[in-house]
C-alpha positions as a printed Julia matrix, in Angstrom:
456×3 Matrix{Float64}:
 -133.81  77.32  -274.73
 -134.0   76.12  -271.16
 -131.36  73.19  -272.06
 -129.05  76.09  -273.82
 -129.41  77.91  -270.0
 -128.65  74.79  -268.42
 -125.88  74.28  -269.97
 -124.33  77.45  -269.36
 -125.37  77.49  -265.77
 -123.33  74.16  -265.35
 -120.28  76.07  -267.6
 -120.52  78.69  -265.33
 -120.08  76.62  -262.07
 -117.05  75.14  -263.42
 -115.52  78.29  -264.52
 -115.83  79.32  -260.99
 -114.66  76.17  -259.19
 -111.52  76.14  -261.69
 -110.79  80.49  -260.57
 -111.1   79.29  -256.94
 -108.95  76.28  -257.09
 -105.95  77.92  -258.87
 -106.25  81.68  -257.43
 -106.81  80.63  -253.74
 -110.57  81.32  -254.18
 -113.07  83.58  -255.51
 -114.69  86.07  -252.41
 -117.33  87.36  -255.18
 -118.64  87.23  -258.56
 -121.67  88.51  -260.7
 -121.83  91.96  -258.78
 -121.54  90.76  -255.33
 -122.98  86.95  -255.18
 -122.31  84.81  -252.3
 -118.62  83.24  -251.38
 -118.19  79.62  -251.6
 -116.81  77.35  -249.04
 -115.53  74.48  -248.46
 -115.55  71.71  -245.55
 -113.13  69.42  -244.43
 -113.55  66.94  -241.93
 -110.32  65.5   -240.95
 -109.79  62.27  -238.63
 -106.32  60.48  -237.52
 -106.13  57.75  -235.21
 -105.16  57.86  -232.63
 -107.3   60.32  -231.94
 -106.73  63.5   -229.85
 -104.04  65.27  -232.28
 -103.34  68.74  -232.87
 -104.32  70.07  -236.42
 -102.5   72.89  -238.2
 -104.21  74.51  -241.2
 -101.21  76.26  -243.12
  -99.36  76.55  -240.45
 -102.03  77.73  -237.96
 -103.33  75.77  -235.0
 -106.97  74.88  -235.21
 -108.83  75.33  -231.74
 -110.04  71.63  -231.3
 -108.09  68.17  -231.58
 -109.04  65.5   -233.76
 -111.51  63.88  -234.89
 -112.67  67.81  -236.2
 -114.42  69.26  -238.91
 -112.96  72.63  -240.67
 -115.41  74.62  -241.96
 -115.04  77.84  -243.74
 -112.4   76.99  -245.84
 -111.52  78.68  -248.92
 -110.74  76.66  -251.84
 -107.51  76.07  -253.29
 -104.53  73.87  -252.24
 -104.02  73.43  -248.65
 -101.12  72.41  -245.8
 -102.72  70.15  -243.02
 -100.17  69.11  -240.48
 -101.01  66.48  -237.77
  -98.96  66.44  -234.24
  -99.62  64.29  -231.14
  -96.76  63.73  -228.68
  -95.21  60.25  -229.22
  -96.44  60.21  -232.09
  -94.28  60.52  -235.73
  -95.69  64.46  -237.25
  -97.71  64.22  -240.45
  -98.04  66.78  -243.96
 -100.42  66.42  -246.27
 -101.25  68.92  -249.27
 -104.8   69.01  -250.15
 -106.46  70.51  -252.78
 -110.27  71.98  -252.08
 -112.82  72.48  -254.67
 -115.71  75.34  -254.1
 -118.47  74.06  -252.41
 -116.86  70.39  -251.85
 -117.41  68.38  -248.39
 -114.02  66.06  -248.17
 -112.41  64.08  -245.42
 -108.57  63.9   -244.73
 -107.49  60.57  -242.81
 -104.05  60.25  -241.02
 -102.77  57.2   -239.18
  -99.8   58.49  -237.13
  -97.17  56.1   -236.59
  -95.21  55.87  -232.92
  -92.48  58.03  -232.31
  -89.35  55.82  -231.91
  -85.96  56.46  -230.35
  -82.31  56.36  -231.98
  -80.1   54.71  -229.2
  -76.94  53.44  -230.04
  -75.57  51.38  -226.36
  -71.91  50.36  -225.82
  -69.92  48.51  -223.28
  -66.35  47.87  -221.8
  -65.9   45.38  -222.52
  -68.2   44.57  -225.81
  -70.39  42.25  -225.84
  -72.57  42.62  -222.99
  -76.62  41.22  -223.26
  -79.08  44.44  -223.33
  -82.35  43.96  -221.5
  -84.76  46.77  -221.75
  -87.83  47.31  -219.76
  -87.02  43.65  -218.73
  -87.48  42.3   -221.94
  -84.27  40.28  -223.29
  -83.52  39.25  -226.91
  -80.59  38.05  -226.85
  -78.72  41.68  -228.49
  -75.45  42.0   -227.3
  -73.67  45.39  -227.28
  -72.83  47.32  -229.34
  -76.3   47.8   -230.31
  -78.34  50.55  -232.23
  -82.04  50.49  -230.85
  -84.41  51.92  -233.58
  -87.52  50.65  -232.07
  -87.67  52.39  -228.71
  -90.64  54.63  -227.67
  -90.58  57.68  -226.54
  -90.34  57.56  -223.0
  -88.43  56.21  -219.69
  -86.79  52.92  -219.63
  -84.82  50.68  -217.92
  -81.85  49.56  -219.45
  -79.96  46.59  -217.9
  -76.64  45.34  -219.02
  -75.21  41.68  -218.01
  -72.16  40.14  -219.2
  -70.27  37.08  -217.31
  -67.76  37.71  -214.93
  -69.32  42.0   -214.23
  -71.96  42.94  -211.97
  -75.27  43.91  -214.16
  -75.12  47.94  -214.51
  -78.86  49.39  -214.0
  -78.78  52.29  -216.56
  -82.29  54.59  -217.14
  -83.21  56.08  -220.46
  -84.97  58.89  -220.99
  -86.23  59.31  -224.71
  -87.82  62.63  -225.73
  -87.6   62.53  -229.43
  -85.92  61.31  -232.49
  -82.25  62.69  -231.57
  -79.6   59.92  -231.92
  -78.65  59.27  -227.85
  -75.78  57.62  -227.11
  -75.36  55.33  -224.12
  -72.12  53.89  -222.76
  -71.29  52.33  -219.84
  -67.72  50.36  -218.85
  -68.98  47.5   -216.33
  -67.17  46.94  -213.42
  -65.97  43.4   -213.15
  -68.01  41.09  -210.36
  -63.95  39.63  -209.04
  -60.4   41.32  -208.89
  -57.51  42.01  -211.47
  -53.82  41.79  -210.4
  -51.26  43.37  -212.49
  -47.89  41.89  -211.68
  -44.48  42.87  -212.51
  -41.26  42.43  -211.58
  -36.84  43.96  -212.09
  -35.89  41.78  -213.52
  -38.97  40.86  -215.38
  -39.54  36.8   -216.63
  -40.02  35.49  -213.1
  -43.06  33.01  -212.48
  -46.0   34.03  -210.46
  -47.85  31.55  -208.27
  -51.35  32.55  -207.02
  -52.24  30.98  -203.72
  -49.61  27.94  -204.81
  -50.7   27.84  -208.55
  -48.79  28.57  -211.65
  -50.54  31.89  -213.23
  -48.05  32.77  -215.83
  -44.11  35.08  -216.07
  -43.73  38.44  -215.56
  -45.44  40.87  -216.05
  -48.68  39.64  -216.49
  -52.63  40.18  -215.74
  -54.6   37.48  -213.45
  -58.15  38.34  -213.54
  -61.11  36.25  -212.73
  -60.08  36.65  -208.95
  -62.69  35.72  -206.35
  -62.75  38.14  -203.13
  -60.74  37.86  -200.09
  -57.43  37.03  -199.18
  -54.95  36.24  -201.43
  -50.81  35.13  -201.35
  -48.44  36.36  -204.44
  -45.23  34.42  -204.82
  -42.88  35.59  -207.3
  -40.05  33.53  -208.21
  -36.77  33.76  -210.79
  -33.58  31.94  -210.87
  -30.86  33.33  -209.17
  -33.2   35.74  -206.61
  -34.87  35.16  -203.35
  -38.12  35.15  -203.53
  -40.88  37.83  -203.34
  -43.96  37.18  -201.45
  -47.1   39.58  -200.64
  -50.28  38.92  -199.14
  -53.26  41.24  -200.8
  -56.86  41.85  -199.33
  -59.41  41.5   -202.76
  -62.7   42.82  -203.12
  -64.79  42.62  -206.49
  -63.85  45.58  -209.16
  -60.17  45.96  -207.18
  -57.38  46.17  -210.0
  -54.28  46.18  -207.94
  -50.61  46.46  -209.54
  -48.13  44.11  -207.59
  -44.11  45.3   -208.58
  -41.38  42.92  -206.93
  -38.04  44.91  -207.02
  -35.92  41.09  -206.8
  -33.21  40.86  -205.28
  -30.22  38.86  -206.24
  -28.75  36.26  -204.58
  -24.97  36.78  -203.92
  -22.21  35.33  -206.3
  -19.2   33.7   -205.45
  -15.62  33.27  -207.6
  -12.32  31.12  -206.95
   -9.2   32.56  -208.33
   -6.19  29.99  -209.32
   -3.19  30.99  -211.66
   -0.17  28.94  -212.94
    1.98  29.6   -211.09
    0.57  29.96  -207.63
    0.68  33.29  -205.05
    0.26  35.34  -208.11
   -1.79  38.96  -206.98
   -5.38  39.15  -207.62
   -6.95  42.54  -208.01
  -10.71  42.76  -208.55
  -11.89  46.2   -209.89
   -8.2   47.24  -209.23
   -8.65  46.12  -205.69
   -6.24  43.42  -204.12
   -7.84  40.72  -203.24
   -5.11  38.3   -201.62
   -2.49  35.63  -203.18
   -4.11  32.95  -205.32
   -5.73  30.38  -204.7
   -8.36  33.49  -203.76
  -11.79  32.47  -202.91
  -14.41  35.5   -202.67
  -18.49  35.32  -201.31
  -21.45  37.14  -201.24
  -20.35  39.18  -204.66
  -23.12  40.77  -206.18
  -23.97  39.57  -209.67
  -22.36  42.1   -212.6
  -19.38  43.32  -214.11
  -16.16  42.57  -212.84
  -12.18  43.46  -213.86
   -9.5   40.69  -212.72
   -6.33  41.16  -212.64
   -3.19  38.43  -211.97
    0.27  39.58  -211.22
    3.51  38.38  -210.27
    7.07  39.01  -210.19
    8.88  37.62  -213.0
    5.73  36.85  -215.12
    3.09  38.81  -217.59
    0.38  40.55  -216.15
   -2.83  39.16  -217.3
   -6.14  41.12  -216.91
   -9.85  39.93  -218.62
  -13.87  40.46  -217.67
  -16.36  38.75  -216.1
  -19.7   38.82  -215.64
  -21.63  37.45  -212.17
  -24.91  36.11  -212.82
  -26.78  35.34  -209.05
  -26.24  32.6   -207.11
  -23.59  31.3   -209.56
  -20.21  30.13  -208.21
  -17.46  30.46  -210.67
  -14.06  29.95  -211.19
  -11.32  31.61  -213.12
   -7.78  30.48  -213.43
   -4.47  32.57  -214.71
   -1.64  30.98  -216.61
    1.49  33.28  -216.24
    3.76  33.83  -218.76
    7.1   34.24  -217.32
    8.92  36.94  -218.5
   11.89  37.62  -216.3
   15.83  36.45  -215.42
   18.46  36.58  -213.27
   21.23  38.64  -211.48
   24.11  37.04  -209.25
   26.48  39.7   -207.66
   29.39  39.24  -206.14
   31.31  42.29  -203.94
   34.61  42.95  -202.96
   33.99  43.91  -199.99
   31.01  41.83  -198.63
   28.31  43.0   -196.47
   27.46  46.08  -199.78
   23.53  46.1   -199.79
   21.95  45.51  -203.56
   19.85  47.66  -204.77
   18.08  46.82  -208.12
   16.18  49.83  -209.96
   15.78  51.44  -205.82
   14.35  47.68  -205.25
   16.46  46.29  -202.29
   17.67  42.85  -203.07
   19.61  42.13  -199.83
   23.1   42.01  -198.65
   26.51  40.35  -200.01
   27.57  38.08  -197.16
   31.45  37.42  -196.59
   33.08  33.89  -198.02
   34.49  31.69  -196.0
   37.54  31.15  -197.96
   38.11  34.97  -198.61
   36.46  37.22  -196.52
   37.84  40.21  -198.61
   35.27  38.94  -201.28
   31.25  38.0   -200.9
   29.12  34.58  -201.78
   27.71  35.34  -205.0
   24.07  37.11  -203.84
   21.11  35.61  -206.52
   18.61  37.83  -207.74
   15.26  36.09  -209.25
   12.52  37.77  -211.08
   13.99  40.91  -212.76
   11.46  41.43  -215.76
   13.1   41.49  -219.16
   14.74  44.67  -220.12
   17.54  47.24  -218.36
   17.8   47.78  -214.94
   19.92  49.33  -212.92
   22.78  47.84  -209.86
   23.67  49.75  -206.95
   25.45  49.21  -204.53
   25.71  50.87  -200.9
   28.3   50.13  -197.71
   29.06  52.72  -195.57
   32.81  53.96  -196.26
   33.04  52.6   -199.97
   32.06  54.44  -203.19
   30.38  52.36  -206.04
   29.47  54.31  -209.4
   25.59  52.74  -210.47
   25.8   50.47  -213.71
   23.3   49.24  -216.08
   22.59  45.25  -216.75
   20.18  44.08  -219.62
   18.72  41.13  -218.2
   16.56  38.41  -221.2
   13.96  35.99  -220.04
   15.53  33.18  -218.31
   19.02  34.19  -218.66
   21.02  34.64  -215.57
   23.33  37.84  -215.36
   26.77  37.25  -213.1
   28.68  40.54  -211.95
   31.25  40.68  -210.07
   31.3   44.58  -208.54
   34.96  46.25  -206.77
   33.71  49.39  -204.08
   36.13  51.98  -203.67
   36.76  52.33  -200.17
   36.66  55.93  -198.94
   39.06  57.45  -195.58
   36.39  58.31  -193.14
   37.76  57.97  -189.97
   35.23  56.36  -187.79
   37.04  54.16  -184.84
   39.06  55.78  -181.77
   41.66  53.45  -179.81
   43.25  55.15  -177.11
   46.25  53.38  -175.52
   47.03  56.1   -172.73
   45.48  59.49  -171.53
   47.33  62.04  -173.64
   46.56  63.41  -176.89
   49.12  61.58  -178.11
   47.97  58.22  -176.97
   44.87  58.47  -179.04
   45.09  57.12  -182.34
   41.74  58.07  -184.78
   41.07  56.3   -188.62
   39.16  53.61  -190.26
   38.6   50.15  -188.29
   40.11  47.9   -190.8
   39.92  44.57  -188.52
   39.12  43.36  -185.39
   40.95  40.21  -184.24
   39.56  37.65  -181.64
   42.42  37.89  -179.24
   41.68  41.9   -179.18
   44.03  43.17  -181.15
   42.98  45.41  -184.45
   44.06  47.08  -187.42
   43.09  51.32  -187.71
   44.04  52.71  -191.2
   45.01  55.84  -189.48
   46.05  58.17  -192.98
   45.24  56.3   -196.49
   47.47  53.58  -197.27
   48.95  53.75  -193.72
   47.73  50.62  -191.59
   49.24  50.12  -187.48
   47.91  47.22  -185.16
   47.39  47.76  -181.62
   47.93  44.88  -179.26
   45.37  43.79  -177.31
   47.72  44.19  -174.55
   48.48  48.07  -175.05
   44.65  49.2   -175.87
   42.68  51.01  -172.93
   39.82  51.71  -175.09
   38.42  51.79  -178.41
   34.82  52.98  -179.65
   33.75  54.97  -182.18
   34.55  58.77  -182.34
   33.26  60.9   -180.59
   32.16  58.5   -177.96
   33.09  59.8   -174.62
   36.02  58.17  -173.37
């Protein structure tokens, strides 16, 4: 019997335990009995955390014994600044004694550090291992740190870190360089660039690696005078140099075939070849050749500095020839309005001129006047072909315009007006005085003569 009451005693117990463990615990049973408890003794190291019993803070830090506890499952939580939080679940029997054990881990930083440039060393807290940037840190404490970041040829940049928790932090930094940067350019670019007297490379270009002080640009390209420029450096100074160049003036020689043909440069006359022109600025330029009796010729050029060039012009001619011959002489020429001079009188005749020659009358019709005062001459029109020599021979109609008074007395009737036909050497002369009717004074008889309306 008492083995039978044992047994159900034990049954009984488990019962219980197995109510309290799945329904969060059993205040009371067999009309009012006594509650069970349980007791938990929970240690971490390091010691001194925080302990949270579902979700509510116990009063005393670890190492601490719970007491009181109802059975069932259970939330312990474990915080300690700088250190990583713990959960654990536990489950608690009735009546049990247990122990819960946490190691908390360090609480490390996420730091990712990068440079301008790349590839900077990272010392931390003075220690170096040789971990160049970029670099993700995943082993950092929380904390404040000194980060220090060296690289050749920028000064070290001093950074501090502050970590508080596990948020990513991101650290960049662009290093300032420990010399000077020139950036050099130049219109027209290509040009070579001597630093302090040594070749550093054609424009435009970047010199870097510059030590402090004092420093002499020389920039030099075919063709332009040279640019120089003194510069005052101090480490981490970038400093743009531009050289606006200037040219170096051009000069050209003109020649054609034939000579003392007209040069026009951009429609400007420039004088009678052989033309020589300085101090032309390099570019574009028009020429232009012309003379009488040949093709004009025109073309381009281009200048480049400091060049001296030379252009020659061969002519095509493209013209002929008039010869004239007047009855009377001394009838002016006139050649499209273009005066070509004056008939002269012939020695054998002198009622008819030495022929008159008229060169370099370009290919085509033209038109021959002629002009003497007292004579008529209707225009005509000559075709002249290249090389080909024209001869006219051109009659003026004389006109009756009186123009000569010879008086041989003091009356009226002693003064005799017409046209002053000739003059002889002894004195005497011949006066159309009506058309067609001719009288010669004598020398002899002849107090005056002059033209009319002289006063006598």
């Amino acid at each position: 019997m008492s083995t039978r009451i044992q047994r159900n005693h034990g049954l009984l117990l488990w019962i219980v335990a197995a109510l309290l463990a799945v329904g969060g615990g059993v205040r009371s049973f067999g009309g009012g009995g006594a509650l069970l408890r349980v007791t938990c003794q929970v240690t971490n190291q390091p010691t001194g955390a925080q302990i949270f019993l579902d979700g509510l803070q116990q009063p005393d830090v670890t190492p601490q014994t719970l007491q009181n506890i109802d059975p069932g499952q259970h939330l312990l939580e474990i915080r300690k600044d700088g250190c990583q939080t713990q959960r654990r679940t536990v489950a608690l029997m009735a009546g049990e004694k247990t122990t819960a054990e946490f190691k908390l881990e360090p609480l490390k930083g996420l730091v990712l550090i990068q440079t301008t440039p790349p590839g900077a060393e990272v010392d931390v807290d003075g220690n170096s291992s040789n971990r160049k940037t970029p670099l993700l840190l995943t082993d950092l404490s929380v904390g404040d740190h000194i980060v220090v970041l060296r690289t050749e040829g920028y000064q070290p940049r001093k950074l501090a870190l502050a970590i508080n928790n596990r948020t990513p932090i991101k650290l960049a930094s662009d290093l300032t360089s420990d010399s000077a940067t020139l950036k050099v350019s130049s219109e027209p670019a290509g040009a070579s660039v001597l630093l302090n007297g040594a070749t550093r490379g054609t424009t435009p270009c970047t010199l870097d690696r510059i030590p402090s002080g004092t420093v002499e640009v020389e920039i030099n390209l075919k063709g332009y005078a040279t640019h120089r420029s003194q510069i005052v450096l101090k480490a981490g100074d970038v400093v743009e140099v531009p050289a606006p160049l200037k040219a170096i003036p051009s000069g050209l020689t003109v020649h054609s075939i034939p000579e003392k043909a007209r040069i026009y440069v951009n429609n400007q006359f420039r004088g009678e070849t052989p033309v020589v022109m300085t101090n032309l600025p390099p570019g574009e330029y028009r020429l232009r050749a012309e003379k009488r009796g040949y093709e004009s010729d025109a073309r381009n050029i281009t200048l480049k500095p400091e060049e001296q060039s030379t252009e020659e012009f061969r002519l095509q001619h493209n013209s002929g020839g008039l010869v004239v011959i007047t009855e009377p002489p001394g009838a002016k020429v006139f050649v499209d309005d273009d005066e070509a001079g004056t008939t002269e009188a012939s020695a054998g005749n002198p009622q008819v001129s030495e022929p008159l020659r008229v060169n370099y009358i370009s290919r085509g019709d033209h038109l021959l006047r002629l002009v003497k005062p007292g004579y008529a001459h209707s225009p005509v029109k000559i075709t002249i072909d290249t090389d080909n020599l024209v001869t006219r021979t051109e009659r003026m109609k004389r006109l009756f315009i009186p123009d000569t008074i010879v008086r041989t007395g003091p009356t009226a009737e002693e003064s005799h007006t017409g046209v002053l036909i000739r003059k002889y050497p002894n004195g005497s002369v011949q006066l159309e005085e009506r058309p067609g009717i001719v009288k010669t004074f004598e020398a002899a008889d002849i107090k005056s003569i002059g033209p009319i309306g002289e006063k006598k």
